[in-house]
KEMARRO-506949 format. One line per 5 residues: number of its first residue (from 0); their letters; for each residue x, y, z of C-alpha. Coordinates in steps of 0.1 Angstrom, whole numbers, plus 5000, padded with zeros to 4 digits. Each point is the difference from the previous one (the first is absolute). Layout:
NUM	A	X,Y,Z; ...
//
This chain:
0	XXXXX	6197,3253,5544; 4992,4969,4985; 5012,4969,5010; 4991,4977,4977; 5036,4999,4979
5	XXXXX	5013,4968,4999; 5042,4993,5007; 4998,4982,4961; 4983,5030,4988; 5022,5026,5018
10	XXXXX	5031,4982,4988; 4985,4999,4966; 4999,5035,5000; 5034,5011,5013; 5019,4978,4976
15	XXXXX	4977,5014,4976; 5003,5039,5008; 5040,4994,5004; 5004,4986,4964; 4981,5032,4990
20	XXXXX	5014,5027,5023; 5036,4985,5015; 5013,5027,5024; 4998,4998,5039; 5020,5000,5033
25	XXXXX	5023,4976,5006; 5024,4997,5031; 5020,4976,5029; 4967,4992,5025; 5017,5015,5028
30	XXXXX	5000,5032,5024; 5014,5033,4986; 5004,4990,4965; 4982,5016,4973; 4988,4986,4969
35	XXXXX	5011,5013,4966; 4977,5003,4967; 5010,4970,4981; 4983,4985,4966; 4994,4965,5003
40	XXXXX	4994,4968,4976; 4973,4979,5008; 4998,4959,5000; 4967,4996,5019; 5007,4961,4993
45	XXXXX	5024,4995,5023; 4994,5035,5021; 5033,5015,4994; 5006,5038,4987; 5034,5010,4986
50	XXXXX	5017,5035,5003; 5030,5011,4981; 5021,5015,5023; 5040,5014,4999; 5025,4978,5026
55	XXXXX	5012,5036,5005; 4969,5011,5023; 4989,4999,5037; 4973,4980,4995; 5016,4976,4973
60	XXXXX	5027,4994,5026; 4979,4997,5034; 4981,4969,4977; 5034,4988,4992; 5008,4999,5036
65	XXXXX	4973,4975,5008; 5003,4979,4971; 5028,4986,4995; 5002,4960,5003; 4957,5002,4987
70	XXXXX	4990,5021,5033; 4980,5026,4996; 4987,5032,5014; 4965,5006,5015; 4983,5027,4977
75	XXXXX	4971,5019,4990; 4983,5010,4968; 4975,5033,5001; 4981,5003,4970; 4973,5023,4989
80	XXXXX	4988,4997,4962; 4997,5035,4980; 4964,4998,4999; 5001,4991,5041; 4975,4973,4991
85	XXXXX	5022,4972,5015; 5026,5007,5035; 5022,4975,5016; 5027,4991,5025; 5015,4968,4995
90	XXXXX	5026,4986,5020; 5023,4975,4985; 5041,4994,5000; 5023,5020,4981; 5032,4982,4983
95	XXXXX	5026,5010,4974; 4993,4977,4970; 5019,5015,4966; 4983,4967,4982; 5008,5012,4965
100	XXXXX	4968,4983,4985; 4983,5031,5019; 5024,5025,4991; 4993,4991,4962; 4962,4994,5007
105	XXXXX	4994,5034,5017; 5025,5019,4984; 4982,5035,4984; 5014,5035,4989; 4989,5011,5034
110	XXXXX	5019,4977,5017; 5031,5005,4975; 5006,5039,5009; 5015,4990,5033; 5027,4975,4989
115	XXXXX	5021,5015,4971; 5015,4968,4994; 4969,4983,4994; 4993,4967,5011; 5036,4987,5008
120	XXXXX	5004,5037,5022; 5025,4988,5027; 4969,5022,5029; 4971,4983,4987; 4982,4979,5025
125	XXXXX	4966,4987,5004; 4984,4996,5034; 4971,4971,5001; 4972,5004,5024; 4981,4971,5012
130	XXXXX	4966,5015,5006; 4984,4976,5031; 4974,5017,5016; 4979,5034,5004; 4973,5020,4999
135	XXXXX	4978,5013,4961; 4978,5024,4999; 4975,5000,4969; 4980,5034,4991; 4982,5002,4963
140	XXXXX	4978,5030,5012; 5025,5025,4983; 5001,5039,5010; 4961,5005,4993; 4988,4968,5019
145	XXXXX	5024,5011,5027; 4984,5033,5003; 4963,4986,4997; 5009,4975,5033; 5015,5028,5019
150	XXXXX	4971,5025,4996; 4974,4970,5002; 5017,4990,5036; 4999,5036,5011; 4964,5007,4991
155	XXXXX	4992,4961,5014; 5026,5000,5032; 5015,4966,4989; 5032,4988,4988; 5007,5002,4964
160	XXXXX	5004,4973,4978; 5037,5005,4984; 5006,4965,4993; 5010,4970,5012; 5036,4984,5020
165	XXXXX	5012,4963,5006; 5031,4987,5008; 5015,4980,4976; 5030,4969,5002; 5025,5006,4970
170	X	5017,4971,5006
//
């Protein structure tokens, strides 16, 4: 693997590949809980990543339960972009945050379908993650390279080159 991906450059790249491909794994940073798909809003600017949630869920509720008073809740983002050409697992703190500039900002038909009273709906709740640190992995070889560097480090006995990693500071 390479290992000449730079932190700016890996960070470039996830913030990047999330605007383009939103969806990944988000949970509570803690033993036995399990991370939920969750769509998430990007603002690589300040490292923070919004999900529209409902108050009337688990996960919505065990946030809650940390952050009230501004606390948060360790948690952890798992993302892997549809083409699988950027992964990451970013740590960060989880807060409930229903700042109505994002509600209006993000707001989308997707989004819409779970609150039938729109953007006023009484359940509607937006949890704010404050990404702080983690680990990118950055791969541009697509299925075909992938391939070539797997048979290549067969027929050669070496490692094959399927991109590069670097931990990266979000905050």
């Amino acid at each position: 693997m390479a290992d000449d991906l730079t932190p700016a450059e890996a960070e470039k790249e996830f913030w990047k590949s999330l605007k383009e491909s939103n969806t990944g794994m988000l949970g509570l940073d803690q033993p036995g809980y399990h991370s939920q798909p969750m769509t998430g809003y990007a603002e690589p600017e300040t490292g923070t990543i919004w999900f529209f949630t409902r108050d009337d869920t688990d996960f919505a509720r065990d946030v809650a339960a940390g952050g009230v008073g501004g606390g948060g809740q360790s948690g952890m983002f798992t993302y892997q972009a549809r083409d699988q050409k950027v992964q990451a697992c970013i740590h960060g703190e989880l807060s409930i945050d229903n700042d109505r500039e994002r509600i209006k900002k993000y707001w989308n038909p997707v989004v819409a379908a779970w609150y039938p009273d729109g953007k006023d709906d009484a359940h509607l709740t937006l949890i704010r993650f404050d990404g702080e640190d983690g680990r990118v992995w950055v791969s541009d070889k697509g299925a075909v390279g992938f391939a070539y560097q797997v048979l290549k480090a067969n027929l050669t006995k070496t490692i094959p080159d399927a991109g590069g990693v670097s931990d990266v500071n979000l905050n």
